[in-house]
C-alpha positions in Angstrom: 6.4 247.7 8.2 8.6 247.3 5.0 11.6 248.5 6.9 10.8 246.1 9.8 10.8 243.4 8.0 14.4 243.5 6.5 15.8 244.1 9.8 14.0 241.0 11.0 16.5 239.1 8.9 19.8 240.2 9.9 18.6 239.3 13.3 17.7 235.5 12.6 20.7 235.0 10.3 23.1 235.6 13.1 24.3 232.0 13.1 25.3 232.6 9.6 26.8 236.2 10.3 29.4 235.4 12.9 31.4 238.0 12.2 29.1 240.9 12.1 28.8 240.2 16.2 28.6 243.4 18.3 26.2 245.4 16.5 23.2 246.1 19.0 19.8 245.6 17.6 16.2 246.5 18.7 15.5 242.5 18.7 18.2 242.8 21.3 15.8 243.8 23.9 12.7 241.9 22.6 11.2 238.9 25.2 11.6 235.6 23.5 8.4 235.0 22.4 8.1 238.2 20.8 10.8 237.1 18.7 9.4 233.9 18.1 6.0 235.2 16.7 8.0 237.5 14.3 10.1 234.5 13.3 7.1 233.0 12.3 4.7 235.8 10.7 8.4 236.7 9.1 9.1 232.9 7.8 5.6 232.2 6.3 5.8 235.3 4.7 8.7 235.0 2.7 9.7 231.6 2.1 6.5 231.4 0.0 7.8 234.1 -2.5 9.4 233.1 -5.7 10.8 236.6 -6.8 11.0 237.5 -10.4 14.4 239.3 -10.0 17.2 238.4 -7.8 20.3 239.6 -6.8 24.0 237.8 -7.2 25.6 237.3 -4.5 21.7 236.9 -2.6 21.7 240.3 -0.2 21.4 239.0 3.8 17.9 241.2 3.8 16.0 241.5 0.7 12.5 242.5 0.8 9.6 242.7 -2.0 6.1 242.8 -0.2 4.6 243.4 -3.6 6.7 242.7 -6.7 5.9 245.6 -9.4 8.4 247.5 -11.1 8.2 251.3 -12.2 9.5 252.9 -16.0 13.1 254.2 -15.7 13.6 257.7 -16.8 15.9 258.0 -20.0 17.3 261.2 -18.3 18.2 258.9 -15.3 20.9 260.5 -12.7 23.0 259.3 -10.0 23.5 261.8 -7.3 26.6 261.0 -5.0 29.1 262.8 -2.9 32.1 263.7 -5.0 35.1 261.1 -4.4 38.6 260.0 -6.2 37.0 256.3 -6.9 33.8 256.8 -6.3 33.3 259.4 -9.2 34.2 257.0 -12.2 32.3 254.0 -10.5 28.8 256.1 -10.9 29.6 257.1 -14.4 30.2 253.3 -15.1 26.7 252.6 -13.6 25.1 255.0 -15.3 26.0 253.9 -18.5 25.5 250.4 -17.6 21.8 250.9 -16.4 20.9 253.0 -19.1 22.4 250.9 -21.8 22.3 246.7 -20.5 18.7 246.5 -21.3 18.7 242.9 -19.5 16.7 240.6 -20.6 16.0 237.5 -18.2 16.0 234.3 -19.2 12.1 234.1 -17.9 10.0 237.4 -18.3 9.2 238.1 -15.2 5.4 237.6 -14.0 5.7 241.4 -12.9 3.2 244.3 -13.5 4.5 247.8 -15.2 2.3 249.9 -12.6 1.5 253.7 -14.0 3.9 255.5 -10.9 6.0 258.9 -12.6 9.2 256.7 -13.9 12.0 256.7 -11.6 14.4 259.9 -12.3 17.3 259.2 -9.9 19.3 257.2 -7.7 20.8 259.3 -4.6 23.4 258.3 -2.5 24.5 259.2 0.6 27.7 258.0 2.8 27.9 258.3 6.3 32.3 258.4 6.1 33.4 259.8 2.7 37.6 259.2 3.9 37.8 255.6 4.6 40.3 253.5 2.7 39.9 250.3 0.8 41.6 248.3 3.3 41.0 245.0 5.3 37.9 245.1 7.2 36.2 248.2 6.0 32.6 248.5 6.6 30.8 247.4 3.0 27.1 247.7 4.4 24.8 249.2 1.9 20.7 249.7 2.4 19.0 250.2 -0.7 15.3 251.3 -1.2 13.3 251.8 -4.6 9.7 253.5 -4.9 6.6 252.2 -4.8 4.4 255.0 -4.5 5.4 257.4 -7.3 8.1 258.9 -5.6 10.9 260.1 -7.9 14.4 258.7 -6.3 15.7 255.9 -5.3 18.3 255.7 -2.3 21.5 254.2 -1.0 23.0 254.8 2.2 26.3 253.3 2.9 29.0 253.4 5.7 31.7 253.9 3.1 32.4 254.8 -0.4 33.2 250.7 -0.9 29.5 250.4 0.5 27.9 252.2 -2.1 29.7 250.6 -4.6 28.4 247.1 -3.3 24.6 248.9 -3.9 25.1 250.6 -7.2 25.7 246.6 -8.2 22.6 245.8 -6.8 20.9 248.5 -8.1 21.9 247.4 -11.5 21.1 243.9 -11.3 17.0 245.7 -10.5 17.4 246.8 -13.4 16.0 245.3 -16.7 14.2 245.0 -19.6 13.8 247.5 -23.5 12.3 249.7 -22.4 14.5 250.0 -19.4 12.3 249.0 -15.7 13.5 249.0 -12.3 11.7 246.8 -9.7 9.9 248.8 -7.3 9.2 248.5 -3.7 12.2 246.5 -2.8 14.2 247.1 0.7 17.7 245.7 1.2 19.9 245.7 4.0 23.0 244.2 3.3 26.6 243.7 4.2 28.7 240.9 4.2 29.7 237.9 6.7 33.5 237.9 5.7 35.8 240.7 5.4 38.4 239.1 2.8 36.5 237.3 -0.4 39.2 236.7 -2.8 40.2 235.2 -6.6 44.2 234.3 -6.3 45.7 234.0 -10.3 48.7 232.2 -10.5 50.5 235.0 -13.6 54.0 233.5 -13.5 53.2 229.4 -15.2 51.3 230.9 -18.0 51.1 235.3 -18.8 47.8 237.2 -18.5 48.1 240.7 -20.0 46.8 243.5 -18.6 43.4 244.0 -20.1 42.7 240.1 -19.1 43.8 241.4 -15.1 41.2 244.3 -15.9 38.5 242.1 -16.8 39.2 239.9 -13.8 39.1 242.9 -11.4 35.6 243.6 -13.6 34.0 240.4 -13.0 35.1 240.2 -9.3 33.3 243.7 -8.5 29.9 242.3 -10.2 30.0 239.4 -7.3 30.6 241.5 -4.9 34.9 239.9 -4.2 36.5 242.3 -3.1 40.2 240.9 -3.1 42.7 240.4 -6.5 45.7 238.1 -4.6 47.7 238.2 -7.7 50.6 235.5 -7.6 52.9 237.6 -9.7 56.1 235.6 -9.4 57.4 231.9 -9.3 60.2 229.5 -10.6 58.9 229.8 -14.1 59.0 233.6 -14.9 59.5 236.8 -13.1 57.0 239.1 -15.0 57.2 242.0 -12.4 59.8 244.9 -13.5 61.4 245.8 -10.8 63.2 249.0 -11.0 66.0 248.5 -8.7 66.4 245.3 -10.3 65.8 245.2 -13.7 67.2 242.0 -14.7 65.1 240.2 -12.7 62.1 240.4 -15.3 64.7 241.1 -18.1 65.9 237.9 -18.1 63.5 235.7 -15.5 60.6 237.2 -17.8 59.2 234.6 -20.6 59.5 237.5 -23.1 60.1 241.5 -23.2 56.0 241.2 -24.0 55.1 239.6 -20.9 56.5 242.1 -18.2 53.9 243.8 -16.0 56.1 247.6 -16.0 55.0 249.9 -12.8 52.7 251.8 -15.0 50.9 248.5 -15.7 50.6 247.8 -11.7 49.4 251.9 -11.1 46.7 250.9 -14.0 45.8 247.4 -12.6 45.8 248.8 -9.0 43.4 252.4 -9.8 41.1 250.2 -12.0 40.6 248.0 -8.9 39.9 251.2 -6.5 37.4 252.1 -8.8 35.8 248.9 -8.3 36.3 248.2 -4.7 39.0 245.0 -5.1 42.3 245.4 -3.4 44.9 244.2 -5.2 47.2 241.9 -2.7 51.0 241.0 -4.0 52.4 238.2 -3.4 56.2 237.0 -4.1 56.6 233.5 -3.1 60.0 232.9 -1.8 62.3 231.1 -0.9 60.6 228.7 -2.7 59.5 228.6 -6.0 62.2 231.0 -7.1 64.0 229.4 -10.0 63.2 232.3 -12.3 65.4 234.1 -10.0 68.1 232.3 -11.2 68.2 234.1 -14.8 69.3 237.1 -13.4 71.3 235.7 -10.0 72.5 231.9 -10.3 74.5 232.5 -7.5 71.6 233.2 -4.9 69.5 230.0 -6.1 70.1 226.3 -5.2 69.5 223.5 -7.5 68.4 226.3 -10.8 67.3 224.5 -13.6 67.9 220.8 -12.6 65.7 218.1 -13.9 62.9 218.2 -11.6 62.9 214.6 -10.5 66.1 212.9 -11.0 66.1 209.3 -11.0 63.0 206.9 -10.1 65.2 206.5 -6.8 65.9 209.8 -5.8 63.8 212.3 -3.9 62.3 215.1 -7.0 63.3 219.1 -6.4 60.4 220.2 -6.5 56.8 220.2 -6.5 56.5 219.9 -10.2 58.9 221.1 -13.1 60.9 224.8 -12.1 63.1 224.1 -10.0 65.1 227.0 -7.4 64.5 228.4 -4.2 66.8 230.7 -2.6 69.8 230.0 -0.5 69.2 231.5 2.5 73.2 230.9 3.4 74.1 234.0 1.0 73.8 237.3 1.8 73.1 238.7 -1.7 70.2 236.7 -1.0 68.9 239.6 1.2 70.2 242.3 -1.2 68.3 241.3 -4.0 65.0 240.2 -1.6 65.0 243.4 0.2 65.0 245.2 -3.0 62.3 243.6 -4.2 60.3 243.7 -1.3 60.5 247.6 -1.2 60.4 247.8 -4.7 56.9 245.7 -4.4 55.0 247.3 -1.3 55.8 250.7 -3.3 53.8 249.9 -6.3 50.9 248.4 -4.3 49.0 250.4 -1.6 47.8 247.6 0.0 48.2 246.8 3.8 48.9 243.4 3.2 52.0 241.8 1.8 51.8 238.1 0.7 55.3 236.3 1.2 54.6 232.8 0.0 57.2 230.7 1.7 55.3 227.2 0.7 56.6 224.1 -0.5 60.0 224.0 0.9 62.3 220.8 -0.8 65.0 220.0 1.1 66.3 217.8 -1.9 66.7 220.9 -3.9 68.1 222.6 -0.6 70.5 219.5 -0.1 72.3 220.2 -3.8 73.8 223.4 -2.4 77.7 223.3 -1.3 77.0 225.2 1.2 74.4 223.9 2.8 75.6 221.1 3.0 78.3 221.9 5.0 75.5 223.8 7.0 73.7 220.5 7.4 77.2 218.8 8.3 77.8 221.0 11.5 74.7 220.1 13.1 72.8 223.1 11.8 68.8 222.1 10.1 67.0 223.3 7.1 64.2 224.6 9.5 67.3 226.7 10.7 67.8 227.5 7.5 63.9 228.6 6.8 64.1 230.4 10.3 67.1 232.3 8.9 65.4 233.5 5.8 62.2 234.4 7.6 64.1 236.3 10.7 65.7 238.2 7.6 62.8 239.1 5.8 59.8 239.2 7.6 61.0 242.7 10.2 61.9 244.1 6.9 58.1 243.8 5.6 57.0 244.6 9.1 59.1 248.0 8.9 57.1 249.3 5.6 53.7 249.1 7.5 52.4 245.8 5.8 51.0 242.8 7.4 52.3 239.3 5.8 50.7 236.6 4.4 52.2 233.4 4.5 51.2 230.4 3.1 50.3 227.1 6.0 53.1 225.5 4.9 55.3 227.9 6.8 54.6 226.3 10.5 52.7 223.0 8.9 54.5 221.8 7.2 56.0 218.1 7.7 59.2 218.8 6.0 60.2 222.1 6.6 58.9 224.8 9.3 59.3 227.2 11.5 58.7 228.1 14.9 55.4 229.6 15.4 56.9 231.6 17.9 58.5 233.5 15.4 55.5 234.8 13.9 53.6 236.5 15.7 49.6 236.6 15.1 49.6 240.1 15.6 51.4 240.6 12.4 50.9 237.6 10.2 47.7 236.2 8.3 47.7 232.2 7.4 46.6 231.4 4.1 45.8 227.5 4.1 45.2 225.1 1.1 46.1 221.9 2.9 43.7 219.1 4.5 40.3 221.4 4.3 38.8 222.0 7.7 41.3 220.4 9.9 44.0 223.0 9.0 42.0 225.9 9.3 41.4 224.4 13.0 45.0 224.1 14.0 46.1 227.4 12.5 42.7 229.4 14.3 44.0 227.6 17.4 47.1 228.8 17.5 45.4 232.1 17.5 46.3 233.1 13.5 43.6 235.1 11.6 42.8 232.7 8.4 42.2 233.0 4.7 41.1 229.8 3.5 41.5 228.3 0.3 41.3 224.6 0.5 42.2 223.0 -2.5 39.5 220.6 -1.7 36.4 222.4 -2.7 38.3 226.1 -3.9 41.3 225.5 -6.4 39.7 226.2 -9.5 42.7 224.4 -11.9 41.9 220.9 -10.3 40.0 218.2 -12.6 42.5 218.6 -15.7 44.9 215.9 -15.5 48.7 216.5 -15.1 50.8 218.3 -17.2 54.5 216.7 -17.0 54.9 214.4 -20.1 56.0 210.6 -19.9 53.2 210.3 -17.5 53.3 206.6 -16.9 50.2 207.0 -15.0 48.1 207.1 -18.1 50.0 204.6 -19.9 47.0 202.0 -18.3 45.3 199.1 -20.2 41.5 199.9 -21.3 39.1 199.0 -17.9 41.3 200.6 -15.4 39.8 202.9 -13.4 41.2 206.7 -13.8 41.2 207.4 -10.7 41.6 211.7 -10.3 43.0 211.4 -13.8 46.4 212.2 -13.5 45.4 215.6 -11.0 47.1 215.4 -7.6 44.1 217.7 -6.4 41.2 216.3 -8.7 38.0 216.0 -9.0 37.1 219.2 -10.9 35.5 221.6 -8.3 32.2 221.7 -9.0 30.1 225.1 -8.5 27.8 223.1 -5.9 31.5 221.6 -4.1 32.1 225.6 -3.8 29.3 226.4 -3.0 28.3 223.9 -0.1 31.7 224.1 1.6 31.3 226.0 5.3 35.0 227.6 5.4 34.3 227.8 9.3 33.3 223.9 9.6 34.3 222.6 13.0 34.9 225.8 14.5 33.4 227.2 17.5 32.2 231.0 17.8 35.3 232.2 19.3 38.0 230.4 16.5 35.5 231.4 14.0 36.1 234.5 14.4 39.3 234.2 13.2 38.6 233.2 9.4 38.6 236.8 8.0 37.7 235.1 4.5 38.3 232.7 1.4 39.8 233.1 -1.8 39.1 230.6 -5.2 42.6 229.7 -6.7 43.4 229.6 -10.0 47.0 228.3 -10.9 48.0 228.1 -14.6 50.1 225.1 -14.8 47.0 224.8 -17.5 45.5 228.0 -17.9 45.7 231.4 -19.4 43.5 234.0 -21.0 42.2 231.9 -23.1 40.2 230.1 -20.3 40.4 232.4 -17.6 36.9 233.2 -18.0 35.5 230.1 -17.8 37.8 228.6 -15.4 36.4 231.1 -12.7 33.6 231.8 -13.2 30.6 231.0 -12.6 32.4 229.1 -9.6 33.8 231.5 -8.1 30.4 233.4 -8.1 29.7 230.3 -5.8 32.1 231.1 -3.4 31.1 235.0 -3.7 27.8 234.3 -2.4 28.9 231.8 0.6 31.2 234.4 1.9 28.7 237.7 1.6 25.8 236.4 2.8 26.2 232.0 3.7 24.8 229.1 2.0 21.9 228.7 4.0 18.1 230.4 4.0 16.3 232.1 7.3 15.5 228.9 8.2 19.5 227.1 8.1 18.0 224.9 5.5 21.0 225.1 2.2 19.9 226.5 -0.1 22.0 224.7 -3.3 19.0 223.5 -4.8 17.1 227.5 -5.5 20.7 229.2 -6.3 20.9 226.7 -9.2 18.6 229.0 -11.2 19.5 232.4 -9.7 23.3 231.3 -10.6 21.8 230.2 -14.1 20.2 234.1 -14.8 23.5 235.5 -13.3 26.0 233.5 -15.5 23.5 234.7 -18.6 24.1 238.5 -17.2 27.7 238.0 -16.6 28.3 236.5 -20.5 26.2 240.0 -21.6 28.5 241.6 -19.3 32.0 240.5 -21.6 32.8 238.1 -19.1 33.1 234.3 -20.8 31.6 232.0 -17.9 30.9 228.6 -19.0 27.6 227.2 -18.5 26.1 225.1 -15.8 23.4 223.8 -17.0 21.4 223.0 -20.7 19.5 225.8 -21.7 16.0 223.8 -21.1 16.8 223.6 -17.5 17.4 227.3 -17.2 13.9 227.4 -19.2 12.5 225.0 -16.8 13.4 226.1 -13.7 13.2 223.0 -10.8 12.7 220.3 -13.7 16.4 219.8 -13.8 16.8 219.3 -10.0 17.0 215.9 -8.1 15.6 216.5 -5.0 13.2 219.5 -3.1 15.4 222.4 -2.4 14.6 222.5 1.1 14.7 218.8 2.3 18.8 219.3 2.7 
C-alpha cells in the first residue's frame, strides 16, 4: 500500500509537472470518483505529517507511513553497476554517509527500532549508456527497510538518475552513531529539464577550486547545469590555443587564465556530479577584452563609457568593445574560438551571447559609418555577424543559446526568421513573464532567468564612481539604491516566482528550465558562497518538484524551516551559505512566521 501511495502523488501533482506529460499511469484508467476517494484518504493522510527529516529540493513523492529509522552498518556498501562517472560519485557517497554524522538542528522525535542495521545500498539502472545531455531522464525511486531487511534500493533510468538518489539517500542519513530513516518510499524526478546557476568569471576571476565547489553545491540541490559566462569586455580568461593572445593579453593576469587542462578538470568533476558545464562567449557585444589582442576587429575599445552628459553612453556599464562585424578578421579570430571552445566542452549546447548591442559604440567605427551612410542598418549589421557565425556553430553539432536580446531587443535585432527554433534556445532576463510569452509564442524553447526574481548580484548598489545618484540630502528616499535591477532577491522572491506564469499548457511546454544569475560587477570568491546560495536552493526546489503542495496551496511558509536544516547541512558540507533566519527561529520552527502556511 506503501508503494501505492507514492504513485498517488505524481498523479495529482500533474498541474505542477507539465512537462513530465505522456507517461501513462494506472490512475489513467481509474473512474473519477475513484480518484477522488484516493485524493482524499491520500490528502488527510499526509498533510497531517510533520516529518522529522526532509529532503532538499522536497522529492515529487515522498512517503513515511511510520517514521522510525534503523542503525547503519559501519561496514556499509554501495553496490552499483560499474560506470566512467558513476564509479567516483559512489565512493564520494560512501564516504560522505559514513563520515557527515549530521546532526539536525531539532533531534528528531524518531524511534531507533531494534531491525539488523542496514548493510547496503544497491542500485540498479535500467540504461547504463545515456549521456549527460539535455533532457535525460533523472527519475530515481528510492526505498529503505522497515522490516529488518538488509539493503536499501535505488532504481533509476540513467546513471544521472541515481546520482539524483544517492543525494537523497544521504540527506536520510544522520546522526553519531550514524541512522538512516526507515520505511520511506520516494518516487521522484523532476518538472524541468534545464535547472541552472550562470557565473559571470570575466568582471571579477573565480579560480578553479571555487568552480569545483560551485559544481559541488549545485549537485547537493539537485541543478544540474554550470552556464559559465567565461568571457566579456573586461577579461578574456579562456586560453585558447589557436589563439593565445587572446587570454595573454585580454587576461587580468597570467594567474587568472582557465588553461584547457583547467576546463578537462572543471568539466570531469561536473560529470561526476551530474552538472553540465554550458560555455558561453558573449559576442559581438561585450567584447572589449578582445581588443588587447586585436584592436583592429573591435569598435569603440577602451573609450570612456559614457562620454558627455549629452551624448548617448557605449555601453551598458564601464568595458567598452564589441566586434565589427564589417571586418573579416572578425570571423578569423571568432571561428577560431568557437572551435577552439565546443572542443574543450562536450556539451550539446553552445551559448553565443549576442545581448546588449550599442549602436553608439557601433556608430564610432569608420567603417560603419560609411555602412550606415549607404542606406545599410546596424540590424544589418547584427544579421551579418549572426549569418556568419551561427551555421558555423550549427556545423560542430551544437545547439545555440542566445540571449532575448537577439530578436527583442528595441535597439538592435534580428529577424526571427533567421533563427530557426529548431536550432536555437532563448535565454531571457528581460520584463519577467511577459518575455518568456512572446519568445514561447514564437515557438522558441526558453531558459528563463528573469532578473526580476533570479539575478542573484541585484540589491548592492552600483559600482561606477561619481555616482551623483547618491550624492542626495538626508530624507530622500533611496529608492533601489543605486541597482538598476534592485531590490536584493530574496530567497522567498525566488522561490514564489512560477517561470511558466501566464502560459497555457501547450507554450509551457516550451520553458525547458531556469537558471539563477550571478554577475560579478560585485562579486568574487570571496562571496560566491553566500551570494548563491541558499537562494539558489530556492530556485532548485521550484524547478524539480514546484512551489506548491498536493493540494496547489504554496508552500513558502513550511520550506522556511526545511531551507533553514538544509542551509545548516550545506555550511557542514564546505559550502558558505548565508543565513536566513536567527538561529531562535530555526529552534522555533513556525514562531518566526507571519501567517499559516497554508492560507496562501
Amino acid at each position: 500500500m506503501a508503494y501505492f501511495n507514492f504513485k498517488v502523488i505524481s498523479f495529482l501533482s500533474s498541474k505542477q509537472h507539465h512537462k513530465m506529460r505522456g507517461e501513462k499511469t494506472f490512475f489513467s484508467f481509474l473512474p473519477l470518483f475513484l480518484i477522488s476517494l484516493l485524493f482524499f484518504i491520500f490528502i488527510s493522510q499526509t498533510t497531517a505529517t510533520n516529518y522529522p527529516i526532509n529532503v532538499w529540493p522536497k522529492p515529487t513523492t515522498f512517503n513515511w507511513p511510520n517514521p522510525k529509522s534503523i542503525s547503519l552498518s559501519p561496514n556499509f556498501t554501495i553496490s552499483h553497476p560499474p560506470h566512467r562517472y558513476l564509479t567516483p560519485a559512489v565512493y564520494r557517497y560512501l564516504h560522505l554517509i559514513l563520515s557527515e554524522h549530521h546532526r539536525p538542528i531539532i533531534t528528531p522525535a524518531i524511534n531507533l527500532t531494534s531491525s539488523t542495521p542496514l548493510h547496503s545500498l544497491i542500485i540498479s539502472i535500467s540504461d547504463i549508456t545515456s549521456p549527460l545531455a539535455l533532457g535525460v531522464n533523472e527519475f530515481y525511486a528510492l526505498s529503505t527497510p522497515s522490516d529488518g531487511s538488509p539493503s536499501a534500493y535505488i532504481t533509476a533510468e540513467t546513471v544521472w538518475g541515481a546520482m539524483r538518489g544517492l543525494e537523497t539517500f544521504s540527506q536520510l542519513v544522520y546522526g553519531n552513531p550514524t541512522r538512516v530513516t526507515a520505511g520511506v518510499y520516494i518516487h521522484d524526478l523532476p518538472i524541468f529539464a534545464h535547472r541552472g546557476v550562470m557565473l559571470d568569471t570575466s568582471r571579477n576571476f573565480y579560480g578553479v577550486d571555487d568552480l569545483l565547489r560551485l559544481i559541488k553545491a549545485m549537485s547537493m540541490n539537485k541543478l544540474n547545469v554550470f552556464h559559465w559566462h567565461i568571457t566579456d569586455s573586461h577579461s578574456f580568461p579562456l586560453v585558447i590555443p589557436s589563439e593565445p593572445e587572446l587570454a595573454g593579453k585580454g587576461a587580468y593576469g597570467n594567474e587568472m587564465m582557465y588553461s584547457p587542462a583547467d576546463v578537462q578538470k572543471i568539466v570531469e568533476f561536473g560529470l561526476e556530479h551530474g552538472v553540465r558545464v554550458l560555455p558561453e562567449i558573449d559576442m559581438p557585444a561585450h567584447t572589449g577584452s578582445w581588443a588587447e589582442a586585436y584592436p583592429e576587429i573591435i569598435t569603440c575599445a577602451n573609450m570612456f563609457w559614457w562620454p558627455a552628459a549629452s551624448s548617448p553612453a557605449l555601453a551598458a556599464e564601464p568595458g567598452t568593445g564589441q566586434l565589427n562585424p564589417l571586418s573579416p578578421k572578425t570571423y578569423e579570430v571568432v571561428k577560431n574560438v568557437i572551435h577552439a571552445t565546443i572542443a574543450m566542452f562536450p556539451d550539446s549546447l553552445f551559448h553565443g551571447g549576442a545581448d546588449e548591442i550599442n549602436s553608439a559604440c557601433w556608430n564610432t567605427d569608420p567603417s560603419i559609418q560609411k555602412f550606415v551612410t549607404s542606406n545599410g542598418t546596424l540590424n544589418q549589421l547584427l544579421e551579418m555577424f549572426i549569418n556568419n557565425t551561427l551555421p558555423e556553430i550549427l556545423s560542430l553539432n551544437r545547439t545555440v543559446v542566445y540571449w532575448e536580446d537577439v530578436i527583442l531587443s528595441a535597439n538592435v535585432k534580428v529577424n526571427p526568421s533567421l533563427l530557426s527554433p529548431q536550432n536555437v534556445i532563448m535565454q531571457t532576463w528581460n520584463n519577467g513573464p511577459n518575455n518568456t510569452k512572446r519568445l514561447v509564442t514564437s515557438g522558441y524553447r526558453v531558459i528563463v532567468s528573469s532578473a526580476d526574481y533570479y539575478y542573484l548580484d541585484c540589491g548592492h548598489g552600483s559600482f561606477v564612481g561619481n555616482d551623483s545618484r547618491y550624492d542626495q540630502p538626508p530624507g530622500t528616499d533611496q529608492g533601489n539604491g543605486g541597482s538598476w535591477c534592485g531590490p536584493f532577491k530574496t530567497w522567498e522572491t525566488i522561490y514564489n516566482y512560477d517561470i511558466t506564469y501566464g502560459l497555457t499548457d501547450e507554450e509551457a511546454q516550451l520553458v525547458i528550465g531556469g537558471e539563477v544569475a550571478l554577475w560579478s560587477e560585485q562579486a568574487d570568491s570571496t562571496v560566491m558562497d553566500s551570494r548563491i546560495w541558499p537562494r539558489a536552493s530556492a530556485m532548485a526546489e521550484t524547478l524539480w518538484s514546484g512551489n506548491r503542495d498536493e493540494t496547489g496551496m504554496k508552500r513558502y511558509a513550511e520550506a522556511t524551516d526545511r531551507l533553514n536544516e538544509w542551509r545548516y547541512r550545506m555550511v557542514a558540507r564546505g559550502i558558505g551559505a548565508e543565513p536566513i533566519q536567527p538561529l531562535w527561529c530555526v529552534k522555533n520552527p513556525g514562531m518566526c512566521n507571519t501567517v499559516h502556511p497554508f492560507t496562501s
